[in-house]
N, C-alpha and C positions, 0 to 999 in steps of 0.2 A: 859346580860352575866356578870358574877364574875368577878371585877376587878383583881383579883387573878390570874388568867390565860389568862392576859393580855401578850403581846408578843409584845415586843417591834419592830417596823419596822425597818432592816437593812438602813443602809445610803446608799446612793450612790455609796461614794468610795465602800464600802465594797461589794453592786452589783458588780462593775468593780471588784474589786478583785478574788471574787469569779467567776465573768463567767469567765476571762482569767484563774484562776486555771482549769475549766471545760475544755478548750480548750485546756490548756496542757494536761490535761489525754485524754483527746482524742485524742491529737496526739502522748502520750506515747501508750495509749491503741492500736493504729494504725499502729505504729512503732512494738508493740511486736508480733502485730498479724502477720504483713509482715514477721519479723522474726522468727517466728512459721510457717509460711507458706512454707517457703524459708529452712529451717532446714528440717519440714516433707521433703518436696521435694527430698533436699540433700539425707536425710533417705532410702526415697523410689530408688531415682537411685541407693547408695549404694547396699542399699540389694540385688537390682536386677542384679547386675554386682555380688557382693558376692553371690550367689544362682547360679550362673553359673559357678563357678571357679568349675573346680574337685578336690583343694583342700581342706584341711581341715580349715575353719576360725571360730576363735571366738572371744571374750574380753571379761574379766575378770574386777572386781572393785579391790580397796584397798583392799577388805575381800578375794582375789579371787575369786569371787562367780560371776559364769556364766551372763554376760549382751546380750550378742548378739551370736548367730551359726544359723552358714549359713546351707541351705539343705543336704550338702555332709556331713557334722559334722551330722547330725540327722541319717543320712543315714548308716553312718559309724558303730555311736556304739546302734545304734537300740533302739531310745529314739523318742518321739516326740520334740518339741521346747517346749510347755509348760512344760515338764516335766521336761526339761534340764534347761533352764533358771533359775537364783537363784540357781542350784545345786554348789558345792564346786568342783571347776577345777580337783585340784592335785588327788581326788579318782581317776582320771584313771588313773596315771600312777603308774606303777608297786611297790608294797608294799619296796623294797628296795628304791626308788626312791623318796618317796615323801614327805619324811623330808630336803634331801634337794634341792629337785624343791621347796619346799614352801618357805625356806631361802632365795632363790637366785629370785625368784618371787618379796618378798616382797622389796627389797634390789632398784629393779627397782624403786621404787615409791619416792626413796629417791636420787638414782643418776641414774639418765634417760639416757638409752643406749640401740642399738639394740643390742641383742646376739640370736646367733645360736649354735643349740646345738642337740644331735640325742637321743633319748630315747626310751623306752618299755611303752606299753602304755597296758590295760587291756581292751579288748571287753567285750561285754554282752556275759553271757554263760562261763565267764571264758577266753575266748580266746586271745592270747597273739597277740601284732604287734611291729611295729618299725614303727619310725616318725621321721621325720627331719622336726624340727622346726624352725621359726624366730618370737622372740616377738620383739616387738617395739612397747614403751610408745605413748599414743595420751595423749597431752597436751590442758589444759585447756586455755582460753584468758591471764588468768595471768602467763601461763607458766608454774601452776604447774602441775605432771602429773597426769590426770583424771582415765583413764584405762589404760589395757595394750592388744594390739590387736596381736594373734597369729596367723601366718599361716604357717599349717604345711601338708607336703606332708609322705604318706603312702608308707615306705620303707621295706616292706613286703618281696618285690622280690626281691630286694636287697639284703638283706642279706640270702635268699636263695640261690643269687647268687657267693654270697660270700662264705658261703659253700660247697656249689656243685663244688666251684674252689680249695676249700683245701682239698677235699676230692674227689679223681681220680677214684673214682671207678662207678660214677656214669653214668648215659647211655647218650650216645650223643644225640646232640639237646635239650637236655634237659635246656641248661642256656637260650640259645638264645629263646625257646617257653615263658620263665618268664619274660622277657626282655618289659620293656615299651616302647622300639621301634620297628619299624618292621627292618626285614634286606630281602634282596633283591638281588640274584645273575642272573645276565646275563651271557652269553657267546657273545663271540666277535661278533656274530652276531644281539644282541641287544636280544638275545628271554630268558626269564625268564626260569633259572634253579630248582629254588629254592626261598623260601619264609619262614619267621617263622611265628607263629601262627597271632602276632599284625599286620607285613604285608598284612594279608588276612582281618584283621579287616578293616584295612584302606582302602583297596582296595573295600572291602564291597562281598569278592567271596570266594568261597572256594579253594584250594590250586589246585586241580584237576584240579580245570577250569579255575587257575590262568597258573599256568608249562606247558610250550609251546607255550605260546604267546609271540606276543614282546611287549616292552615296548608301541610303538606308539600305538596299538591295543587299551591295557589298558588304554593308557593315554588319546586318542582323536587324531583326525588330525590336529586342531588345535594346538597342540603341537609340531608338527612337524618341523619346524625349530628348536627352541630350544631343543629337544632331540637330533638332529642330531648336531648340533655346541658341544656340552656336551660330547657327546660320542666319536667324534671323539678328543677332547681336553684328554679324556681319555687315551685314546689309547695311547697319546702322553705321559701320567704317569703325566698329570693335576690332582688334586683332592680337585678343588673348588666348594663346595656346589652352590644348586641351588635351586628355588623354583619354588614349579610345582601346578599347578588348575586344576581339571579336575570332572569330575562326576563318581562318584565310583558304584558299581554292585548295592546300593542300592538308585539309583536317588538322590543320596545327594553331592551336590558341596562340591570339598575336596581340602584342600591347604594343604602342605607338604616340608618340607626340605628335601633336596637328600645329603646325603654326600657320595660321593664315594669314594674307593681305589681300585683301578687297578690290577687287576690277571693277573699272567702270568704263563706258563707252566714251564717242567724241561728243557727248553732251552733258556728260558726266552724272549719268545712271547707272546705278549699282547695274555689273555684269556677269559678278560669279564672284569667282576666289581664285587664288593662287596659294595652295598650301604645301608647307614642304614637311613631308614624313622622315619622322627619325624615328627608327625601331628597337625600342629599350626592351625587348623579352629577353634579351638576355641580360640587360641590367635588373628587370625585376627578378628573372632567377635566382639570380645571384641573391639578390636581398632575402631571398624567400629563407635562399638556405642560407645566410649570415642568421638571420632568425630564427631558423631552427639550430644552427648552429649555437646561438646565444643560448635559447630554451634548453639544449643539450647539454650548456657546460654549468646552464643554474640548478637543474635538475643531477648533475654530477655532483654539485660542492654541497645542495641538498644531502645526498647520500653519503657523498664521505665526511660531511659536516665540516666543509672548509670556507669559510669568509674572506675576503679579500680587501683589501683598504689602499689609499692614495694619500699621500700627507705632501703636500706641498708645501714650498716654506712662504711664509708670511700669511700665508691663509688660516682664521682664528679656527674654521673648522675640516674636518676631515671628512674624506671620501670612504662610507663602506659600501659591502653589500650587504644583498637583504640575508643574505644566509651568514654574516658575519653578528649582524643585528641580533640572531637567533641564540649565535655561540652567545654571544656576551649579557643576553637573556632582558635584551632591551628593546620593546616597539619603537618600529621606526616613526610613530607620528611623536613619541612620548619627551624626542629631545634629539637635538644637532649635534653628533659627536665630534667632542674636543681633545684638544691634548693633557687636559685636565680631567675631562669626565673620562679617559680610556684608564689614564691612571689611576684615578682612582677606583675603577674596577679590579686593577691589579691588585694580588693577595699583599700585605704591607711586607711577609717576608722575602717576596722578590720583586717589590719596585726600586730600588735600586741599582739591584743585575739588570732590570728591563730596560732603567733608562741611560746606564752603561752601555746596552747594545744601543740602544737607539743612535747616544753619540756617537759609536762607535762607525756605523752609517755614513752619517753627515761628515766623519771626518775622509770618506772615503775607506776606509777599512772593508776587509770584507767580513760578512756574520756567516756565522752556521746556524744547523735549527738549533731553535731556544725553548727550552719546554721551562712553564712557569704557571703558578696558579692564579686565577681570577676568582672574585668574590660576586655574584649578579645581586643587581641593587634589590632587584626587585622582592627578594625570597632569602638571601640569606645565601644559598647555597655556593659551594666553593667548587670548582671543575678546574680541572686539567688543561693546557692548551699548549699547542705547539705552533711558535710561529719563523717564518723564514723573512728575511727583509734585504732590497735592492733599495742603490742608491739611483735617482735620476737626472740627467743631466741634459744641457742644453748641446745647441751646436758647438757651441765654445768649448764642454766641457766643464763649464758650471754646474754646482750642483742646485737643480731646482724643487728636488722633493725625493718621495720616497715613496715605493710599492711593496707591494707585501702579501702574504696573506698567511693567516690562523687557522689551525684544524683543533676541533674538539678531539682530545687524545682520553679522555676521563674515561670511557669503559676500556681502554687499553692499556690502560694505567692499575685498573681495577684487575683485568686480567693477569697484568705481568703479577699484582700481587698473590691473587690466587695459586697464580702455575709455580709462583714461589714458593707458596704454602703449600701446594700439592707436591712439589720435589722433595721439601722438605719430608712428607708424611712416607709418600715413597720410598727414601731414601730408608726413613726409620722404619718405614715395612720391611723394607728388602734387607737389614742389616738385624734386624732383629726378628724377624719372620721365624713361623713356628715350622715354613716347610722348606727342604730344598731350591735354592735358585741362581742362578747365575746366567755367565755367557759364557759359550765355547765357539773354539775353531775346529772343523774337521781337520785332520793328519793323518791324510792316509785311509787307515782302515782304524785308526783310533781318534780319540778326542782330548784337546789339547784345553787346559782352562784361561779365559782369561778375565772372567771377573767373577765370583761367587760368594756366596755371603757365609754368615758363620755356622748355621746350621749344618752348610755339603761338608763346610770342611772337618766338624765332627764328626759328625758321620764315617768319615772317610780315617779318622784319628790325627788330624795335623788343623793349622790354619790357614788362614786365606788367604796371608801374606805368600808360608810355603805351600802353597797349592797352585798361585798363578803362575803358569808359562808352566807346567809341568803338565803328562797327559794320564789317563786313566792308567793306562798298563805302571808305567811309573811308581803310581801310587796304591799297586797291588792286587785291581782290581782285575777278575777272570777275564778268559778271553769271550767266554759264553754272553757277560754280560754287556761287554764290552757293545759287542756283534748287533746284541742286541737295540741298544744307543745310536750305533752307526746306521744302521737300518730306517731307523725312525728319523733320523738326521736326511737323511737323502732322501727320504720319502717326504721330510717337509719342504727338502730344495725343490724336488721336481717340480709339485703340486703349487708351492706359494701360501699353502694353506697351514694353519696350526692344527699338528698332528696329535691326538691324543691316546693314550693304549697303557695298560695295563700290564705289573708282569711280577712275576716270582724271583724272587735273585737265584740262580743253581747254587747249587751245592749251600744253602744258606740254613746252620743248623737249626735257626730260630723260626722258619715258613715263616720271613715277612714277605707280603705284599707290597709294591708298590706302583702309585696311580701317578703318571707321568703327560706333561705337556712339552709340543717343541716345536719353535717356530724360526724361519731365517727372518731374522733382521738387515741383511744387507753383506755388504760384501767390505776386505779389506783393498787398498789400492792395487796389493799383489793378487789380486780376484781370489784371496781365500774364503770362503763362505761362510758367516757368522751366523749362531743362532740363541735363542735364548729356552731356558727349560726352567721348569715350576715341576716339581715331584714332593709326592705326601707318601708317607706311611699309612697303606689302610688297613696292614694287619686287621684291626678290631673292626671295622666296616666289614673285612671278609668274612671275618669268626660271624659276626653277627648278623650275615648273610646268610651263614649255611645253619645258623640255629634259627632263620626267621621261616628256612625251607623247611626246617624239621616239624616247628611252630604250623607251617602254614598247612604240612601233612595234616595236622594231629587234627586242626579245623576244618578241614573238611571231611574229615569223618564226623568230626561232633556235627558237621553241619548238613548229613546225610544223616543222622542221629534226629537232630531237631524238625526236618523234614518231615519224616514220620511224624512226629509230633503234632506239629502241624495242620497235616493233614487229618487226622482225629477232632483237634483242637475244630477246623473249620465244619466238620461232618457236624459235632456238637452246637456249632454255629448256625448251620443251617437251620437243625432241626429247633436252635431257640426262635429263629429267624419265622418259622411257621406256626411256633406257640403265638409269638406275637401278632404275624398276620390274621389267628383266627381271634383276636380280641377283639371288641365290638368297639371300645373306643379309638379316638387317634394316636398314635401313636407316632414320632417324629422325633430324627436324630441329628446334631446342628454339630460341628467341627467350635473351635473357641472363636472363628469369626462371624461365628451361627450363618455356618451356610449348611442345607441340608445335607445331609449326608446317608441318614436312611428316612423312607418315605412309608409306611405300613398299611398294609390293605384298606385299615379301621382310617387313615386319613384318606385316601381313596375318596372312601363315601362320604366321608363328612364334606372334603371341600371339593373333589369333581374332579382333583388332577392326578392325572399319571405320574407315578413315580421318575419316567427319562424325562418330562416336562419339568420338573422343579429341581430335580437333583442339580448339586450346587450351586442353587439359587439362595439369595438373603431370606430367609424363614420369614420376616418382619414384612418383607416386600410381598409374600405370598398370602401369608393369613391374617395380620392385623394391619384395620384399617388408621388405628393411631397412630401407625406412623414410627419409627426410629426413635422419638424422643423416649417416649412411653416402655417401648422394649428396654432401654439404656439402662432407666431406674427398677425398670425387674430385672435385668442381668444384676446390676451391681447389688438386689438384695441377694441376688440366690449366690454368687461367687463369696458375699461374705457370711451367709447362716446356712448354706449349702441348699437352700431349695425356694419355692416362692407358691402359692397357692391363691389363687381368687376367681375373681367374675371377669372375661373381656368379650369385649365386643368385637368378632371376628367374621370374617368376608369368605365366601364360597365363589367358586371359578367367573358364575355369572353375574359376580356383583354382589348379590345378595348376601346383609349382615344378619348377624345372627348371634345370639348370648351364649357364650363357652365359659365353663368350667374347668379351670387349667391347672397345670402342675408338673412344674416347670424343675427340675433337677439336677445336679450339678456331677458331673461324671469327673473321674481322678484317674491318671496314669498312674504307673506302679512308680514312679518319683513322685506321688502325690500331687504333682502339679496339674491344671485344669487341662482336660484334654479333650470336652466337648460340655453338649448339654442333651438330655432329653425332655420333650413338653408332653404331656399326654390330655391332650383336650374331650370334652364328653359337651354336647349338645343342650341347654338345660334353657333352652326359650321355651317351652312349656312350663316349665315350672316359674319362670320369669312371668310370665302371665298370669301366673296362679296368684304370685306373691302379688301384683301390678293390683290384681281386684280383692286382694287382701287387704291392701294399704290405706285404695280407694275406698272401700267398707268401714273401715277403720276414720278416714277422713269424715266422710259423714257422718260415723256414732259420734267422732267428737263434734262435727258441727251442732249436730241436736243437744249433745251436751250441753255447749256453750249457748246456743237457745235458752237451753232449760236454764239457767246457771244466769240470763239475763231477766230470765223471768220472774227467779228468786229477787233481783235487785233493783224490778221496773219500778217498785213506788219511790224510793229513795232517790233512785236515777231522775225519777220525772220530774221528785223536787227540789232534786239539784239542778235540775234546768231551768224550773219555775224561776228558782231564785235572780238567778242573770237577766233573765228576760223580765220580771216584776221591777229590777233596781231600772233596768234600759227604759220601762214603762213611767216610772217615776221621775226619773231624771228627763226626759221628753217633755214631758209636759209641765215642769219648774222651766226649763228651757221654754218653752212655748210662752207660760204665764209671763214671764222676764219680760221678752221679744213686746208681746204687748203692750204692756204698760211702759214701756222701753225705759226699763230703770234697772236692766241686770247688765254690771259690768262687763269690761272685756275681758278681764282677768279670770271673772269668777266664772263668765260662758264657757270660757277654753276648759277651763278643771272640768266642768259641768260632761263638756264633751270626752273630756279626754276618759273620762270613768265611763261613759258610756260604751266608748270604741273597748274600753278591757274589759267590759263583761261582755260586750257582744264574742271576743276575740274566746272569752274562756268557754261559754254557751257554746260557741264551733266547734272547740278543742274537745269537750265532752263527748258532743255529737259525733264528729271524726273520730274519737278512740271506739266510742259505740259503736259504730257504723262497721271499724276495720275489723273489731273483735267479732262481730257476727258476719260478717261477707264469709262467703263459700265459694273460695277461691283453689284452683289446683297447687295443691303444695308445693313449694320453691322457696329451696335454700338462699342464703344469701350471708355475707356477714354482715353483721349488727353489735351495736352497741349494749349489752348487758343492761348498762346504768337509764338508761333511753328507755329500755323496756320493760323494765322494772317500775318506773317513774310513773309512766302510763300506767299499768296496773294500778298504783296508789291511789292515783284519779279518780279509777275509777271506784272506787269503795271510800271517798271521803263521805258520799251521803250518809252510807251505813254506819261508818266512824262516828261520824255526830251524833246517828240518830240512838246508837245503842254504846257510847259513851266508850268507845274502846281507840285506845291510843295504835295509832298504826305509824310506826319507828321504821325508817333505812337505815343499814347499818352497810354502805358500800365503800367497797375500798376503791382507791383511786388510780390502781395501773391495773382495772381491769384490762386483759384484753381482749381483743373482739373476736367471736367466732361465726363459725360457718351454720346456720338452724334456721327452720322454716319459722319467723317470728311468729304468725298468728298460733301455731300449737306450743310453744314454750312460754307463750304469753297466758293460753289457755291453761297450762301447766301450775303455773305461778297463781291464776285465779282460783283454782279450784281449790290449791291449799292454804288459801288465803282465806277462802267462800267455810271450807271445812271448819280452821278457826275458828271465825269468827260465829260460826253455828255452834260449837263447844262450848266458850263461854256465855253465850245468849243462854243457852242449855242451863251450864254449871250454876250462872247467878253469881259468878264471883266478881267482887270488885276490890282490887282497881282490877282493868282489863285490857291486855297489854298482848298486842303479836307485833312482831320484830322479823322483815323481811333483811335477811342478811345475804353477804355475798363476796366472795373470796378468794383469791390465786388459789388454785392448788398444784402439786405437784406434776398433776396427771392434767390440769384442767381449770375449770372454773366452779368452786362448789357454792350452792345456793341452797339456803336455810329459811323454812316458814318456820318461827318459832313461837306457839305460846304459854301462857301461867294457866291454862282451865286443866280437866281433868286429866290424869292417866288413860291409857288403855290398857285392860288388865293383860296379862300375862299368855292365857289361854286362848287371846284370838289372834297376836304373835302376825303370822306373817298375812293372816284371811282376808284383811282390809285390802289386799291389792288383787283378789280374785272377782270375776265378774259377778254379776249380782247379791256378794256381799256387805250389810249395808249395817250400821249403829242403828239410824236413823229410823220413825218411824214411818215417814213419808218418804224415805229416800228409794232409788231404783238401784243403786251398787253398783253403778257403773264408772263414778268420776276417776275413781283410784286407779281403776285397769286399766281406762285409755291414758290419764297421765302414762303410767308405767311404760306402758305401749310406745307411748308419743319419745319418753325419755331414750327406750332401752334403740329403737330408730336412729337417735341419734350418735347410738353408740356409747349412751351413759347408764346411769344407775340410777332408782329411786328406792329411798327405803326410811322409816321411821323408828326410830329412840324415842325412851321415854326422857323427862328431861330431871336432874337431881331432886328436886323439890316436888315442883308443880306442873301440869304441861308437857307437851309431845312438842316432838323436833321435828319434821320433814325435811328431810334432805334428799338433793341426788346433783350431780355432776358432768359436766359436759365438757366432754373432751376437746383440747387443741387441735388447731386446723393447721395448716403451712403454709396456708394465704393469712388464716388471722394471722399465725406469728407475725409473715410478712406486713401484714397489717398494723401491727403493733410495732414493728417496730420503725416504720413510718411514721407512726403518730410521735414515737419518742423523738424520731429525729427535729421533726416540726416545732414539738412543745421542748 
């Protein structure tokens, strides 16, 4: 290529300068359209509200020369609109006339003023009229005036009527039939006399079949209150206008002003009315749609978020709207906006520039938009805004204020930064991309480049610089490939669509692949057809294409391989499937959400259901009646020690509970992870029943025990009862002798009594441990206090303590905690090695004579010791003492040791006897923690 027509590369800056110029014409080009848009609009409602008036309107230029008439102006002087537009105004009015209308016309464009004025006007055909005019100047943004807009009403009748009033000879009825309103006479009785011609218009009927009715007939029954309040204020010589709605003879909703005046006869009794109708339906039209008009443009500045304001000068406050209020993020009840409060909303880095434009306004200047940041009081936050501002002026050309209004520009502000950021990212995509891309021009049968990034131009062995405006063939590449490119080119012209396709380069030593995209973006001015392409190398996507087919061969054999398998595997399934079904107990198989998932003949019969009746149903929902909580706490033991074993109380199809023996098991996928459960339940309320009248049996030996065991202790009991009730008896009657002789204090009666009420209180307290220790009551757990009932026991053996001289020691620690036990049998527990004691030393004759009820945390529980100093038990009778009718004793029956043991091992504890170092046997045994005592305890810690 000619050095000659070499073209030197823009810089950089000069890029930036020039795309930010591009940006501003694109948001001028933006801005004018909006207000192209917004103007037609304006245009369009104008006319359409002008086309409806039944006056005459039009505007005129500085030449006079017709710019705008409405339909009743076309209508009037029998012209179409194209033919009238651009014609010279002042021809119609009358040839005296219009030397100086055009004077007085022109005169406005120089000192701008509305004038009214009434003239003769010339129709088509010759024919003459009369008009009563108003022009008023429409002013340009700079104030000067643009056109001049007339509206003028046809006073035809008018001065008909005005004649026919200087001139008497004319026939009656005759003004009032020309008359632009209707007139309307009632008689006192409300019923229509008379009507002139426009009355009957209004009415929509003819005069006939108007004369004789009455007003409400005409008007509707809905009017009927207000007719009747109206008429009768009449009456009264009231003649306050009123407005009436109703539907007229020709189905068309009519609205109307009544103004009445009151007739009366030659003796001067009310005789009706005279009312003259003026028919505003089309002035309320109108309003309806200014209204909807307004609703229209507040719901528009809603949406584009544009406010609008009025600033007058010398006024301390300013005019917005309520969508302005919104932008600036201030309730309109919250404050009067000023020229101080706007300010200082403004961000403080551009109130300066803001109130530069502002003077810039008032001095007559004209603004552009001004985009600047506001701060809203109310929050803090900073927003975008773009505002436009007009100067206002009087007739004179004074300036009296200023209009305007603001758009929230902040999410388009936000956008242009993004699209900035996203060009930017683009940009670094497209120039450092790992694939193929660019734009080309077709040429022909070949492709010409005109922008590509660095990747094509490697590729290809050159750069991007020499690669633009150069075409494929140029740069070496085949005609094959070429063809190929072109093809895919013109298949994306035809379509419009992004064409994608794959393809092998010919003659390419290396078999690369490549996966290609191509789309027309548009056209140059010389209609050459642009398009953009995206191309990867998938070489290794193909390689590893054709090894995923070799792969996917090799798997389905393995997987015709495993098939077989399978099928073996499930034969071996089945037949375990019918070892299971022939087992007597239940059998049941749960997924990790224990829903079932196998059902076995052996659950069948236990709980009544069909295997398609429970299958994937909650296991928990079907056989236990505890409910979900209960299940939770055996899941989580079996998923952590892998199984769970006990007693539940479990529900068959009909309701009915029943006691199962369960065992419950944790199943493992080959990841070792949980991948179901099976429960295998067994029936065992027979033997629940067994045990029920074992326990019971048991309850009673020990009641007869503790009989016996009372029996042993009735003399001592009795006079440890005596004793209370002997001191009660002595104290009564010192009390009594007092009283008599009335010489016993108040001090010393109160002691007197007060000793009395404590041993009555201790006398019961005996009585009540007696009473509870032998009642034969159904066994029921409960937790209880250790220290409480231990206490009690001591009570009860203080007689024996005294009488046979043996010291009876607690030795309790103080965090015991409380557990879950049937107190009357661990009370009995405590007696009986307490009763044994104290039978040893009686025996032995030793003194001193010393047992020591101890009691202590333990690891596992709570361990409780009867400890005394009398004899050993020799060696050889070892564990015999806790078998049934094994006995030291000569009178004894052998049976206290075996129910203790019994009553203990029940509770899930232990009893068992040492000898102690010296002197004396230990009894001990231990009672396990509960989850309610713990809870229990540790309640009480929190309290104390």
């Amino acid at each position: 290529m000619s050095q000659a027509f070499k073209i030197d590369e823009p810089s950089v800056d000069e890029l930036q300068s020039l795309r930010q110029r591009l940006k501003d014409l694109e948001h001028e080009v933006a801005d004018y359209q909006r207000k192209h848009e917004a103007a037609a609009a304006s245009e369009e409602i104008y006319r359409s509200v002008c086309d409806h008036q039944s006056e005459i309107i039009c505007r005129v230029d500085a030449d006079l020369k017709l710019t705008f008439v409405n339909r009743t102006f076309g209508e009037y002087f029998g012209r179409s609109e194209d033919d009238l537009l651009g014609a010279d105004y002042v021809q119609f009015f009358a040839p005296s006339l219009q030397e100086r209308a055009r004077e007085k016309f022109c005169s406005l464009f120089q000192s701008p003023q509305v004038i009214s004025h009434v003239c003769e006007i010339i129709r088509k055909g010759g024919h003459s009229g009369w008009q009563h005019c108003v022009v008023t100047p429409v002013l340009d943004s700079s104030g000067a005036v643009a056109e001049l807009q007339v509206v003028a009403r046809v006073r035809s009748a008018r001065q008909q009527a005005e004649y026919e009033i200087e001139h008497a000879d004319l026939v009656q009825g005759q003004l009032a039939n020309i008359m632009n309103d209707g007139l309307i006479i009632v008689d006192a009785k409300g019923v229509i006399t008379a009507l002139n011609k426009k009355g009957c218009e209004i009415a929509g009927m003819n005069a006939e079949d108007m004369i004789g009715r009455t007003m409400l007939e005409a008007a509707g029954s809905h009017n009927q209150d207000m007719l009747s309040s109206n008429f009768a204020r009449r009456s009264r010589g009231d003649t306050s206008p009123f407005e009436l709605t109703w539907e007229n003879g020709k189905a068309r909703q009519i609205t109307a002003i009544f103004t009445p005046t009151p007739l009366y006869d030659e003796n001067g009794k009310f005789d009706g009315s005279l009312s003259v109708v003026k028919n505003i339906t089309h002035r309320r039209e109108v309003e309806l749609q200014l209204r909807e008009n307004e609703r229209l443009l507040a719901a528009s500045q809603r949406i584009a978020r544009i406010g609008t304001f009025e600033w007058k000068i010398g006024d301390e406050t300013l005019t917005w709207s309520r969508e302005l209020y919104n932008v600036m993020g201030i309730a309109p009840d919250e404050c009067s906006p000023t020229k101080e409060t706007f300010i200082s909303c403004v961000h403080p880095d551009h109130r300066e520039e803001v109130l530069e434009q502002i003077d810039r306004v008032f001095s007559g200047n004209a603004t552009n938009l001004h985009e600047y940041r506001i701060v809203r009081p109310a929050n803090g936050e900073v927003r975008w805004v773009k505002s436009i501002r007009w100067l206002q002026t009087d007739a004179n050309g004074t300036p009296v204020g200023m209009i305007g209004a603001t758009q929230d520009i902040t999410e388009h502000k936000r956008a242009d930064l993004e699209l900035e950021e996203s060009e930017s990212i683009l940009r670094s995509y497209y120039e450092s991309g790992l694939m193929l891309m660019g734009v080309v021009e077709l040429d022909g049968e070949d492709v010409r480049f005109v922008s590509e990034n660095a990747k094509t131009a490697k590729m290809l062995g050159t750069t991007p610089e020499l690669m633009r405006g150069r075409s494929l063939g140029e740069l070496g590449v085949t005609k094959e490939a070429i063809a190929v490119w072109v093809s895919r080119f013109r298949e994306a012209e035809r379509t419009g669509e992004m064409v994608r396709f794959e393809y092998a380069r010919p003659h390419d030593a290396l078999e690369r692949w490549w996966a290609a995209s191509v789309k027309m973006i548009g056209q140059t001015p010389d209609g050459i057809s642009r398009f953009s392409y995206v191309a990867d190398d998938v070489t290794d996507r193909k390689h590893a294409e054709a090894k995923a087919q070799a792969d996917h061969q090799r798997l389905e054999e393995r997987v015709l391989e495993r098939t077989l398998e399978l099928q073996k595997a499930n034969d071996q399934l089945r037949f375990h499937a019918k070892l299971l079904d022939s087992v007597r107990e239940s059998v049941v198989a749960t997924d990790v959400q224990g829903r079932i998932v196998y059902w076995g003949k052996g659950a069948e019969k236990l709980y009544g259901y069909h295997a398609k009746e429970v299958s994937n149903q909650p296991m928990v929902q079907v056989t236990r009646p505890d409910g979900a909580r209960g299940d939770e706490l055996r899941m989580a033991q079996v998923c952590e020690k892998g199984s769970w074993q006990g007693e539940l109380l479990l529900c068959r199809k009909q309701g009915l509970e029943f006691w199962g023996e369960t065992v419950i098991s944790l199943v493992t996928g080959p990841d070792h992870q949980p991948s179901g459960f099976i429960a295998i339940d067994r029936d065992i309320t027979v033997r629940r029943q067994a045990e029920e009248k074992v326990r019971q049996f048991q309850s009673d030996l020990a009641h007869v025990q503790r009989l016996g065991t009372m029996g042993e202790m009735a003399s001592g009991l009795a006079h440890e009862i005596n004793q209370p009730f002997g001191s009660i008896a002595n104290n009564a009657n010192a009390v009594l002798r007092g009283l008599k002789h009335g010489g016993l204090p108040k001090q010393e009666l109160l002691e007197v009594l007060e000793e009395i009420s404590a041993e009555a209180m201790r006398g019961g307290d005996i009585l009540h441990s007696l009473r509870r220790f032998t009642s034969k009551a159904r066994p029921k757990r409960s937790i209880v206090e250790l220290r409480d009932l231990i206490q009690e026991v001591a009570r009860l053996f203080e007689p024996d303590s005294r009488r046979h001289a043996i010291t009876l020691s607690l030795d309790l620690d103080a965090d015991l905690q409380p557990v879950s036990v049937e107190p009357i049998q661990i009370q009995q527990v405590v007696v009986n090695l307490v009763r044994n004691a104290f039978d040893a030393l009686v025996e032995e004759g030793r003194q001193p004579r010393k047992v020591t009820i101890q009691a202590k945390p333990d690891p596992h529980g709570v361990l409780i010791k009867v400890i005394d100093n009398g004899k050993k038990l020799s060696e050889d009778i070892g564990d015999k003492i806790f078998r049934p009718y094994f006995t030291t004793k000569e009178d004894g029956m052998g049976m206290g040791l075996s129910i203790c043991r019994s009553i203990v091992n029940s509770h899930g504890g232990r009893l068992w006897a040492t000898g102690n170092p010296d002197l004396g046997m230990t009894f001990s045994f231990r009672l396990p923690h509960t989850p309610r005592s713990t809870e229990l305890q540790s309640e009480r810690n929190s309290r104390y």
